[in-house]
MARVOMI-864969 format. One line per 3 residues: number of its first residue (from 1); their letters; for each residue x, y, z of C-alpha. Coordinates in steps of 0.001 Angstrom, whole numbers, plus 500000, padded with zeros to 6 digits. Example, Ala and Ser with C-alpha at 12.3 -4.5 7.8 and 13.67 -1.06 7.14 Angstrom:
% MARVOMI-864969
1> AS> 512300:495500:507800 ~ 513670:498940:507140
***
This chain:
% MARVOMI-864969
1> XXX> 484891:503335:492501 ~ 486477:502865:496075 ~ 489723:503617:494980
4> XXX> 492245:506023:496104 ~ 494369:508447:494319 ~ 496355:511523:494644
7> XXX> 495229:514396:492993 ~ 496092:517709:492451 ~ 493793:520518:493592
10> XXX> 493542:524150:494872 ~ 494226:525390:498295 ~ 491770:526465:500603
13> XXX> 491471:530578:500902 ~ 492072:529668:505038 ~ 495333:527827:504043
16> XXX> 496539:530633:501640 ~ 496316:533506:504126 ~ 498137:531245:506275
19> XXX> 500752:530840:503709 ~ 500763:534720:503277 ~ 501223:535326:507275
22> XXX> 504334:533193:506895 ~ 506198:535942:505108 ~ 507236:538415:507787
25> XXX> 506837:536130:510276 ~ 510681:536640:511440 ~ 511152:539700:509455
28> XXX> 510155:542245:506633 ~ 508742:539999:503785 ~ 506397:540463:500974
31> XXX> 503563:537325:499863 ~ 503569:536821:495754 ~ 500616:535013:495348
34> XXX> 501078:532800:491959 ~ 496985:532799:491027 ~ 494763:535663:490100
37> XXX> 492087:537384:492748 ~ 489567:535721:490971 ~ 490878:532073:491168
40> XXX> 490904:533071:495459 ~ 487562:534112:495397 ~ 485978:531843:492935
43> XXX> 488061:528806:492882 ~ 489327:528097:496418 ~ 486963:526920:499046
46> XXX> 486691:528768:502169 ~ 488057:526497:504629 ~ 490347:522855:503940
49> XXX> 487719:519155:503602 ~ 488562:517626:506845 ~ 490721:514571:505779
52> XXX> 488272:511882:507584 ~ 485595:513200:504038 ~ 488227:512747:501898
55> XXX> 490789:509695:502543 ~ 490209:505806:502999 ~ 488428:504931:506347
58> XXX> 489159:501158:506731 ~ 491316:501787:509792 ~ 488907:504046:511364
61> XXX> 486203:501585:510540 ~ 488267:498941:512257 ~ 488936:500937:515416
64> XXX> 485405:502137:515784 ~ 483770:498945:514896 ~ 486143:497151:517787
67> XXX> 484787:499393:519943 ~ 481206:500126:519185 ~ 480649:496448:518284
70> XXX> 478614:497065:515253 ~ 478023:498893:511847 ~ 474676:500875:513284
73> XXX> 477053:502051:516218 ~ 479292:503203:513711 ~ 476619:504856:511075
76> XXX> 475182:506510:514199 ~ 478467:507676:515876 ~ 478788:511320:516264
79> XXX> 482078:512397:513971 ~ 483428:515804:514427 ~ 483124:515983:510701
82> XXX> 480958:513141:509314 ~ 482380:511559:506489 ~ 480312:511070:503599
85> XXX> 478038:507879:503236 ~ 479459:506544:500201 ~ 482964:506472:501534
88> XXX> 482052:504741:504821 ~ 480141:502039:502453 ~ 483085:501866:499818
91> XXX> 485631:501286:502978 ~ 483149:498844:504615 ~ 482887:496483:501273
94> XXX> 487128:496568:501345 ~ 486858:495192:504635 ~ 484174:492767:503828
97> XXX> 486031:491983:500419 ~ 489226:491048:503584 ~ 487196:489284:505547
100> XXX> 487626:491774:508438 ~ 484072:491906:509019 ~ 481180:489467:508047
103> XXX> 478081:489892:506525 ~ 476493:491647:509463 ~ 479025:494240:510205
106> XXX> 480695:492774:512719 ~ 484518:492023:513163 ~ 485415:488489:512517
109> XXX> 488560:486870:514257 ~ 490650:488235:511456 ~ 489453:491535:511962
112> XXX> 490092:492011:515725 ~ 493450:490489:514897 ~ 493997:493346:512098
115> XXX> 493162:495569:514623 ~ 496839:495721:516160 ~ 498543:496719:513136
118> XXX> 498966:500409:512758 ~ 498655:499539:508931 ~ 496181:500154:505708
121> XXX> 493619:496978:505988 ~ 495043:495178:502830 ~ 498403:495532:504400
124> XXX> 497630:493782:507876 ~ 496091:491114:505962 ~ 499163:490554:503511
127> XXX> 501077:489957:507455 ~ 498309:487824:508875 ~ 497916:485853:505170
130> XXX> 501457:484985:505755 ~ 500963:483255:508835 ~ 498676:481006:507254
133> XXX> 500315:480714:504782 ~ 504302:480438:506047 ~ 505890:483023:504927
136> XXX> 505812:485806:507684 ~ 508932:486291:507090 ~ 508696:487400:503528
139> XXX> 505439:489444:503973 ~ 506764:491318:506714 ~ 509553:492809:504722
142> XXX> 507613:493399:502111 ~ 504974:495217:504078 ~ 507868:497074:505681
145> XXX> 509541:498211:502389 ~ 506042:499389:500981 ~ 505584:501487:503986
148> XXX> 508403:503535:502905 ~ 509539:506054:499681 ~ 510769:504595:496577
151> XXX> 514367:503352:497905 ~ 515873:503967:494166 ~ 517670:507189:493321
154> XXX> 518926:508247:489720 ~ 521368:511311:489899 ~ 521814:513362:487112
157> XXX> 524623:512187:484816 ~ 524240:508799:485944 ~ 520617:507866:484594
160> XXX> 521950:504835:482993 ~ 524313:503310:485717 ~ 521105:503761:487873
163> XXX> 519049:502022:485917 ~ 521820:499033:485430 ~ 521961:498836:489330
166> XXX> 518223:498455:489525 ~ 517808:495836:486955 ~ 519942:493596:488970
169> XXX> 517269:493194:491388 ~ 514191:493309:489623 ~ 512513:489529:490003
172> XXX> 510498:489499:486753 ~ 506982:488553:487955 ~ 506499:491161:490708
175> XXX> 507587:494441:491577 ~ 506843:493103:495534 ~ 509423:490092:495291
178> XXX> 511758:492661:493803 ~ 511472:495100:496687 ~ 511898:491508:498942
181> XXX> 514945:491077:496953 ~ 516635:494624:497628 ~ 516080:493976:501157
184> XXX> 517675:490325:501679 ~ 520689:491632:499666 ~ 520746:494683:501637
187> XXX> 520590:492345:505286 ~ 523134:489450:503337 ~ 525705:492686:502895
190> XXX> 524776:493653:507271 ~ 523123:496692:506637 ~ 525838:498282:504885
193> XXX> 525864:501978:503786 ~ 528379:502160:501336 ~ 526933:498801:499209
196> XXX> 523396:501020:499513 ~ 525727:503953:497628 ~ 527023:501329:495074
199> XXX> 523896:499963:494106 ~ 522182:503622:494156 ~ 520123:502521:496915
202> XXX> 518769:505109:499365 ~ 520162:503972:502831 ~ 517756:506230:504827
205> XXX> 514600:504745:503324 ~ 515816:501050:504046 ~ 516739:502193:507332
208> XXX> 513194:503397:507616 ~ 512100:500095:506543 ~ 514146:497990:508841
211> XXX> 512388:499911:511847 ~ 509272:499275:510664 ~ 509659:495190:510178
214> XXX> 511381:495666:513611 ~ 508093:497697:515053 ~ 505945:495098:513234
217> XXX> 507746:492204:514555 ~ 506637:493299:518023 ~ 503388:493490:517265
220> XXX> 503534:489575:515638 ~ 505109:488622:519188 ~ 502304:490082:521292
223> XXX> 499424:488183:519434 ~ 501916:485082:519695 ~ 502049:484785:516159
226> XXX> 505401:482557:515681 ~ 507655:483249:512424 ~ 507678:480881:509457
229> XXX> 509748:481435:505931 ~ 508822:479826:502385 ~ 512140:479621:502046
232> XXX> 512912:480286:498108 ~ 509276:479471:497155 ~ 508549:482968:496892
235> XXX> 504908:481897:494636 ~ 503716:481686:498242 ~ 504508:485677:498901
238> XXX> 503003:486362:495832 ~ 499768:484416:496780 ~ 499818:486110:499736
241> XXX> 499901:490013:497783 ~ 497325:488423:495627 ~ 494295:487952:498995
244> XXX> 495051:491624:499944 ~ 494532:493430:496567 ~ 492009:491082:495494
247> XXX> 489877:494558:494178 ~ 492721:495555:492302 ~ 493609:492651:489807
250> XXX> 493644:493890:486263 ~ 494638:492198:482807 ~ 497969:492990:481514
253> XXX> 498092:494223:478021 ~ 500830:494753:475357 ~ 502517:498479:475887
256> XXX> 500984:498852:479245 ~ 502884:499549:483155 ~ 501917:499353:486287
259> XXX> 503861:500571:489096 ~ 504167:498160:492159 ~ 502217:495306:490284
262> XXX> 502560:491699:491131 ~ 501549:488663:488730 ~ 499297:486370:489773
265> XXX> 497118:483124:489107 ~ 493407:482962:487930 ~ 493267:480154:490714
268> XXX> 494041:482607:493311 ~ 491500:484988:492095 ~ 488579:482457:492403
271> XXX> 489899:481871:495702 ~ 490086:484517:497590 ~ 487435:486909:495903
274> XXX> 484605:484397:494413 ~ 482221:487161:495280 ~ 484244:489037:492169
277> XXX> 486162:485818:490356 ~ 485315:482468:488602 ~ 487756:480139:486997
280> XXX> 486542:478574:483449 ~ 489381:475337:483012 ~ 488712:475206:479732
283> XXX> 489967:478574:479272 ~ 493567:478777:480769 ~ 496436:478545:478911
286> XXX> 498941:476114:479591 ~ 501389:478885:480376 ~ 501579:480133:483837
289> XXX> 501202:484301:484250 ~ 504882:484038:485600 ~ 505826:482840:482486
292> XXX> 503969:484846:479919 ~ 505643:487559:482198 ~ 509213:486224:481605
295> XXX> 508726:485889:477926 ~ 507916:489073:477667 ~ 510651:490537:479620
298> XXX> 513015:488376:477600 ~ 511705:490284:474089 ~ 512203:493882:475555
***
């Protein structure tokens, strides 16, 4: 499906007699293996997949096709491990999909301009989408927070004050705006440590973001690409989540989550992925997602 996950899966039999070598490494130890002989022998592969044949390759893609020109320079480039076919084709339509390369192969202006970032492809579009749009501001924290760990903690015995803190910031439509939230509080109150402690906020992980939006910044300056804000019109940030995860829409149904999920407008759909989306007007409801959203925050 071109999509990625985390999963679960056994170890390679290279990587658990490296494990085993650790023990006695300094001193006398003893390795307690936690799986039967049989799972090792049977079960385990000899050696680890080479990550390039097993994660996304849209950055590679990117780098490779800036420097090779083309998508037969790529198919016929000479990988230390060569990835499978279907996941250079999968990561090729995302970037397609992003407009980072047109229908030949090659990199279009947007492309060379994702390039730069040091980002996932859907990610250095959300930043360059801003631009157009005018809200870099916005987009860059919001790239910045989601290129860090969850920045919520809930200690034991104190579940429920946790979760009290959090609700305080959650902006109803979209789990993005919220995280764009946290972040303006957490710059309103200058970086502050102890208000991070108070709201159960991890200071570390914001900290992590703030270099980040700072490293990203830089890169904004050297293409010349000049700040803008949208101010309080934050429908504009969410516009701009919507062109980067235009593959990843879904319909929202009754008893359902999603985690990191942002609402967003038919209209926006058709526009940015009409390869994918078509708007019937005779079928939309006079109520906006955002508010169907509200509503049913309201009820819970």
């Amino acid at each position: 499906m071109g999509m990625d996950a985390l999963q679960l899966y056994p170890i390679s039999q290279a990587s658990a007699k490296q494990r085993a070598g650790r023990a006695g490494r300094t001193g006398p130890g003893t390795c307690y293996r936690l799986y039967t002989e049989s799972a090792l022998n049977n079960e385990m592969l000899p050696n680890p997949v080479p990550e390039i044949q097993r994660a996304n390759l849209g950055n590679v893609l990117l780098l490779l096709l800036k420097s090779l020109k083309n998508m037969e320079d790529v198919m016929d480039f000479d990988f230390m491990d060569s990835p499978p076919l279907d996941n250079i084709l999968h990561s090729m339509l995302q970037l397609w999909v992003l407009g980072a390369v047109d229908d030949a192969g090659y990199l279009t202006e947007l492309g060379e301009k994702m390039v730069e970032f040091p980002l996932d492809p859907p990610l250095a579009k959300m930043i360059l989408m801003g631009q157009k749009l005018g809200c870099t501001e916005e987009v860059l924290t919001v790239v910045s927070m989601l290129s860090v760990s969850d920045v919520f903690y809930r200690p034991k015995g104190r579940v429920h004050n946790s979760d009290a803190a959090k609700e305080k910031f959650i902006v109803p439509e979209s789990d993005h705006l919220t995280l764009l939230n946290i972040y303006n509080q957490w710059k309103a109150k200058q970086y502050r440590g102890d208000w991070c402690n108070e709201h159960f906020l991890l200071v570390k992980e914001l900290r992590k973001a703030r270099e980040v939006r700072s490293q990203l910044l830089d890169i904004l300056r050297t293409l010349n690409i000049t700040l803008s804000s949208c101010g309080a019109n934050w429908d504009i940030v969410r516009k701009a989540v919507c062109s980067s995860y235009i593959q990843n829409a879904a319909r929202l149904k009754t008893g359902g989550w999603e985690y990191c999920a942002t609402a967003v407008e038919p209209q926006w759909l058709a526009e940015f992925g009409p390869m994918f989306y078509s708007v019937n007007s005779t079928s939309l409801s006079d109520d906006s997602t955002m508010e169907q959203l509200k509503r049913k925050r309201s009820r819970r």
